[in-house]
C-alpha positions, 0 to 999 in steps of 0.5 A: 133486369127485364120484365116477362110479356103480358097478355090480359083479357077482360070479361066484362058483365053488360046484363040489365043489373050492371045499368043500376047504382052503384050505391043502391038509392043514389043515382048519382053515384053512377051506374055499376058499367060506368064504374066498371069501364074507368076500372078497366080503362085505368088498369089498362093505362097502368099496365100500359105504362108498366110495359111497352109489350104488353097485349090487351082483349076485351070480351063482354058477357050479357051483350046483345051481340055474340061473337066469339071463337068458341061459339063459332067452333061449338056451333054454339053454347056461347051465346052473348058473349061478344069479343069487343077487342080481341088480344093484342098489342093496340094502340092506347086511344083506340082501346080506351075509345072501344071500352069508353063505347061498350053499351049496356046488354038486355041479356043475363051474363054468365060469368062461368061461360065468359071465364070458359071464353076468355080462357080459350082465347089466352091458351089460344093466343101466343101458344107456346110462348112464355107470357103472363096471363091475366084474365080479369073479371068484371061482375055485380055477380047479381045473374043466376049462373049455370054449368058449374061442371065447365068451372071444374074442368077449367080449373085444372088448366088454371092450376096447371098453366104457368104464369097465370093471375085471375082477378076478380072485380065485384061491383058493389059491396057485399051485405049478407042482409041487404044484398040477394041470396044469389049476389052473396052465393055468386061471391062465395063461388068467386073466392073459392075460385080465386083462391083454387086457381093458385094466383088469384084475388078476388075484391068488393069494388065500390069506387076506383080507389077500392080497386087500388090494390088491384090497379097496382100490384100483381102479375106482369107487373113486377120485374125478374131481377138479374142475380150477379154471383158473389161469394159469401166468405165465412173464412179463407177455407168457407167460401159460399156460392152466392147471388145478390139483386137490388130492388126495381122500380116496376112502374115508372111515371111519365117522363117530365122532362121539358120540351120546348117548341121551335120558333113559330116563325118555321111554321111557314118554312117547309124545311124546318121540323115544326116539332119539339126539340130536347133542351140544351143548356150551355155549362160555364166552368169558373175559376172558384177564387175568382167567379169573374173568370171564365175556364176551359173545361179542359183544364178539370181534374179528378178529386177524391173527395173527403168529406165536404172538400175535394182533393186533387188527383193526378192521372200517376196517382190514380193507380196508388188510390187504388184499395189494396184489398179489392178484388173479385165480388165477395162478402168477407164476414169481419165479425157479429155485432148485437142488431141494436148496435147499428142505428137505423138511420145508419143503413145507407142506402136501398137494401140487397138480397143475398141468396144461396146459388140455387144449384148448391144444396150445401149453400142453401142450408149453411145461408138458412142456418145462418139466418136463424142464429142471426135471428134467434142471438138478435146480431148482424154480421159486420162484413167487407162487400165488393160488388164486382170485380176491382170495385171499391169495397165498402162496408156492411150488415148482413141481417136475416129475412123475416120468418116467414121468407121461406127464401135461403137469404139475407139483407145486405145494407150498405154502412158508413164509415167515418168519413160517411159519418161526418159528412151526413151530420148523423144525429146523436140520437143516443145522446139524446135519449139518455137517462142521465140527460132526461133527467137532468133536462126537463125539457128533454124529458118532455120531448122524448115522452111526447114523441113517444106518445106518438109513436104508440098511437101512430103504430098500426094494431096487430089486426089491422087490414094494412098488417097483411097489406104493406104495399098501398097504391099510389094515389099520384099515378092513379091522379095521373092515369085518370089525366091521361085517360082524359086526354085520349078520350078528349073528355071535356072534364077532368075524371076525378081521381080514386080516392087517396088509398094512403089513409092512416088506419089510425087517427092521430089524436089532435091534443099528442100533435100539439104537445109534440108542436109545443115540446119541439119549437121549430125555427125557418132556417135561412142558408147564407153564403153561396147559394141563395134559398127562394121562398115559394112567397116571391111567386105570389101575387101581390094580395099573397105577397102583402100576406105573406110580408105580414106573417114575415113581420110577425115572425121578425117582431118575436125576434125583435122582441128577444133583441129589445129584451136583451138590449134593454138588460145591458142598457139596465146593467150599464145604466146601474154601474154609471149610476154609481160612478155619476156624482150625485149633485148632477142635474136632475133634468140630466138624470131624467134625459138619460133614463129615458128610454131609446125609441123602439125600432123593430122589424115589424115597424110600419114606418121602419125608415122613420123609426129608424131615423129616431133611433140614430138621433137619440143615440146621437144626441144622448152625449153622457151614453157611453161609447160601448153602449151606443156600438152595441145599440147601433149594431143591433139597429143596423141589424134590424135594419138590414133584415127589414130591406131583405124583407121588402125586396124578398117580399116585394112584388111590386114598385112599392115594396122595392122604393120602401127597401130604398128608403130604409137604405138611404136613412141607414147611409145617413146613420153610418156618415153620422155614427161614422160606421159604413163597414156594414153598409158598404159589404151590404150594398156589395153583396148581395145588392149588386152581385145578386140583385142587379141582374136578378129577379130582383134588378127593380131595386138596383135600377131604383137604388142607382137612381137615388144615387145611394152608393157606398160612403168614401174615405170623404164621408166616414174617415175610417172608409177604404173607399175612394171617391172615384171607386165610390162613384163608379160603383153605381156605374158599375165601370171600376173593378177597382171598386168591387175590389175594394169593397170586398177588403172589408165584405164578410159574406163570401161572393156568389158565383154567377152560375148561383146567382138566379138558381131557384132552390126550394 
């Protein structure tokens, strides 16, 4: 898919009346020129990213000097109109440097005669050749104009060249009470005279960001898609000649890609290219069940994948996996279904255009009749889609344009099967908005009708300007060309960026975001397992991270206290069954000792390793607590106690944070020796203290850990250990495999592999 040459001539108005403020009473504001010159400087950057071809004049009109092509032929009529750049293919900076040097003239500008002028120029320029024309202009349209006979002249050659665009730029906002009769007459001329040329826009600018849809859309801009041929088959007898394209990205941003310097050591050297290189990164393949062992990249196979797995497949069973039915490029109708069967997020990935083959009457009026009934009995039609020759088939929707497409086509979109299905995870939506369900569940009810007062004040009204506009510029190019811009003119500011053209034309009220805030609690959800999720949090500060660690501890104390809550439930119930079991002449001082309740230990504790400690010596002490309560207490303590040391190393930007994650581990080693319980700690100290930490980001915490000699317990220090003294001490040292391979037996996370280990996933 390619894009058509571009040429682009800019009349710019200099006159006295462009030196005013843009905003009448507020010099700050800057002067009309100035806005001007950043307009043009931008929509120059922007075509200029768009296409590497594409040529670019600039001519002003009200300037002190004349110099032009028609003045010089005529002997003269066109005075001040002075060609600053003629059309050309130029150098991005050296453009910029002429537009950012154009001064402001001490003569009226006609607008008319510039248009004449700049026209002249693009008819002269590359006669005969297939390019767009754009012809740009840029006025206050305060400057009495003559000879409106040369516009009806002109304007025929407008209608009649091909691939020819006029945009028209009005500097200032247009009041029919403020602004002067001739602005208001001058601006009327220029809508009629847009809209007469058969491609024509003409806009009211105030800042760059009113100019937005004039920065980034139009003529030039967008691509000629390359149509394949296809056959629409209605049956095996009604085969239809048929084109299909996909959409194309028309303006693609600036490569980010990392470049990194050479050593600066070759800067002396005169044989090394003191240059940018392009990065290189080396690929290590590991053996998936054992992510110590390295393999050779030769020994990959294909897989066809299935779901979330990957079977293998050999080179004699390639031929076998082959669809039966694939064959040359053809849409087979299967069948019609009704339009709101097909769930929405059930359209996989970008839609394609099918059109009838242009050369067929026939097939253009069989595709038209198609898209009506489509249209008028509310259905799509199911159909089996091969793309090209051989390719796999797969499965979609044929749905019919809009109304007023006056295009003989439909949209083609890509459906799921089932193997699609399981492996997206699709939300039953259906299920979730059923009557029987809603109201059953009041709390569904109140979601779906919180979601549906959303949706009502979010949707755009029928009289709405963005109704007729649904392509908003993008506010992050426009960023972007003002840095550029920046940088070749070596500007000592950065220029501030348009205004952000995605503004909602509606405002959402504050009370239907809370209801749908309260109606749908929302959880921060933590993958575990093989790869590692990294909060933006670890790249704080130290002040950001002590925040951020105190929202953390918050969030952990509302967990906590569901925890407590339950735990102090099962503690009631057990306590009431033992009541009743207990002899009633027990000692009273007994009685109060067991009624009493286990100190608190929570997340959010200041002091969590002390806390933690007295936690274990009231369970300890406590003879007459049954066996099954004091598990259940110490799992969820080991729990706690487990989320606070991932809090403090995930948090930890400084010594301190890791030597308090040190302390909480070393009183939860002496509370698995003495409640004979080291499974958790062990599989902890394992993964991911030592596979991910030890050579982490984090390897501060290792170093502290090896230090305090807080290794895992031995078969010496709780019987029911795998554990053997020797693995145990090399386990510090890191020297026995033996040690790593014992802890895995009783590990319950799977292992990392080391290609995982430091990958940041935001």
């Amino acid at each position: 898919m390619a894009s058509m040459k571009s040429m682009i001539n800019v009349v710019l108005d200099v006159g006295p009346s462009m030196a005013q403020p843009v905003q009448p009473g507020n010099p700050g504001a800057g002067s009309k020129l100035a806005l001007a010159k950043g307009l043009i400087g931008h929509f120059f950057l922007q075509r200029i990213m768009a296409s590497k071809t594409v040529e670019l004049g600039v001519t002003t009109i009200g300037d002190n000097v004349t110099r032009n092509h028609l003045n010089k032929t005529m002997k003269g009529g066109y005075e001040h109109i002075n060609e600053v750049a003629a059309i050309a293919r130029p150098s991005p900076e050296e453009l910029l440097r002429a537009v950012d040097g154009i001064s402001g003239g001490s003569f009226a500008g006609d607008f008319i005669e510039g248009i004449v002028a700049a026209m002249d120029a693009l008819v002269r320029v590359n006669a005969g050749k297939a390019f767009n024309r754009i012809l740009l202009l840029v006025t206050d349209a305060e400057t009495a104009v003559e000879g409106v006979e040369d516009l009806e002249a002109i304007l025929p050659q407008m209608q009649d060249l091909k691939n020819f665009a006029l945009y028209i730029a009005v500097v200032g906002k247009v009041d029919a009470a403020a602004s002067s009769a001739v602005k208001v007459e001058n601006v009327k001329l220029l809508q009629s005279l847009a809209e007469q040329s058969g491609a024509g826009r003409c806009l009211e600018v105030a800042s760059l960001g009113d100019a937005a849809q004039l920065l980034s859309a139009g003529l030039g801009l967008s691509t000629k898609p390359t149509l394949s041929k296809i056959t629409l088959e209605l049956s095996p007898e009604v085969r239809v000649p048929c084109a299909y394209y996909g959409p194309v990205s028309a303006t693609p941003l600036p490569s980010l890609k990392k470049r990194p310097r050479l050593a600066a050591a070759s800067a002396a050297d005169d044989d090394v290219d003191d240059t940018v290189a392009a990065l290189k990164r080396d690929i290590v393949y590991r053996d998936p069940d054992d992510a110590e062992r390295e393999v050779d990249a030769s020994l990959k196979v294909k897989g066809y994948r299935y779901g979330a797995q990957f079977v293998p497949v050999t080179t004699a069973d390639e031929a076998a996996l082959k669809a039966p039915f694939a064959g040359p490029p053809t849409v087979r109708v299967i069948g019609f279904v009704a339009a709101a069967s097909i769930p929405r997020h059930h359209l996989l990935d970008k839609a394609m255009v099918l059109l009838a083959a242009a050369t067929s009457g026939a097939a253009q009026r069989l595709v038209t009749s198609l898209r009506l009934a489509l249209r008028q009995d509310e259905r799509v039609a199911l159909c089996r889609v091969s793309k090209r020759d051989g390719a796999e088939p797969f499965l979609g929707a044929l749905q019919p344009l809009a109304d007023d497409d006056a295009s003989c086509g439909l949209l083609l979109h890509r459906l799921p099967c089932a193997e699609d299905v399981r492996d997206h995870n699709f939300p039953s939506l259906v299920a979730f908005a059923s009557e029987a369900q809603l109201r059953k569940d009041p709390q569904r009810r109140r979601q779906a009708q919180a979601m549906a007062a959303l949706v009502a004040a979010a949707t755009v009204p029928t009289d709405c300007p963005l109704q007729r506009v649904l392509t908003p510029a993008n506010p992050t190019l426009q960023g972007v060309l003002c840095e550029v811009r920046r940088r070749l003119l070596r500007l000592p500011q950065a220029t501030p960026p348009p205004e952000d053209t995605l503004v909602a034309p509606v405002a959402l009220p504050a009370a239907l975001l809370r209801e749908v805030q309260v109606a749908f609690p929302l959880e921060r959800v933590v993958k575990r397992g093989r790869k590692r999720k990294q909060f933006f949090s670890e790249l704080q500060t130290d002040a950001a991270s002590s925040a951020a660690a105190t929202e953390a501890h918050a969030a952990a104390a509302e967990d906590d206290a569901a925890r407590v809550a339950e735990r102090s439930r099962f503690a009631e119930e057990m306590r009431l069954e033992r009541g009743q079991l207990e002899s009633k002449d027990a000692p009273a001082a007994a009685e109060d000792e067991e009624d009493e309740e286990l100190p608190p230990f929570a997340a959010s504790s200041v002091t969590p390793a002390a806390d933690f400690t007295a936690l274990v010596e009231a369970l300890c002490s406590r003879k007459r607590l049954p066996d099954g309560e004091r598990r259940l207490a110490a799992k969820a303590a080991f729990d706690t106690m487990r989320g606070v040391v991932d809090a403090s190393i995930r948090q930890g930007a400084s010594r301190a944070a890791y030597a308090q994650a040190v302390e909480c581990l070393l009183a939860w080693r002496a509370a698995a020796q003495r409640l004979q319980d080291c499974a958790a700690f062990n599989a902890y100290l394992d993964m991911p203290l030592k596979k991910v930490h030890s050579r982490g980001r984090h390897a501060l915490v290792w170093a502290l850990l090896c230090e305090a000699q807080c290794g895992p317990l031995s078969v010496a220090d709780v019987a029911s250990s795998t554990l053997s003294e020797a693995a145990a001490v090399a386990f510090l040292s890191g020297g026995s495999a033996a040690a790593s391979q014992s802890l895995s037996q009783h590990t319950t996370p799977p292992p990392l592999r080391p290609a995982d280990e430091d990958r940041d996933d935001f």
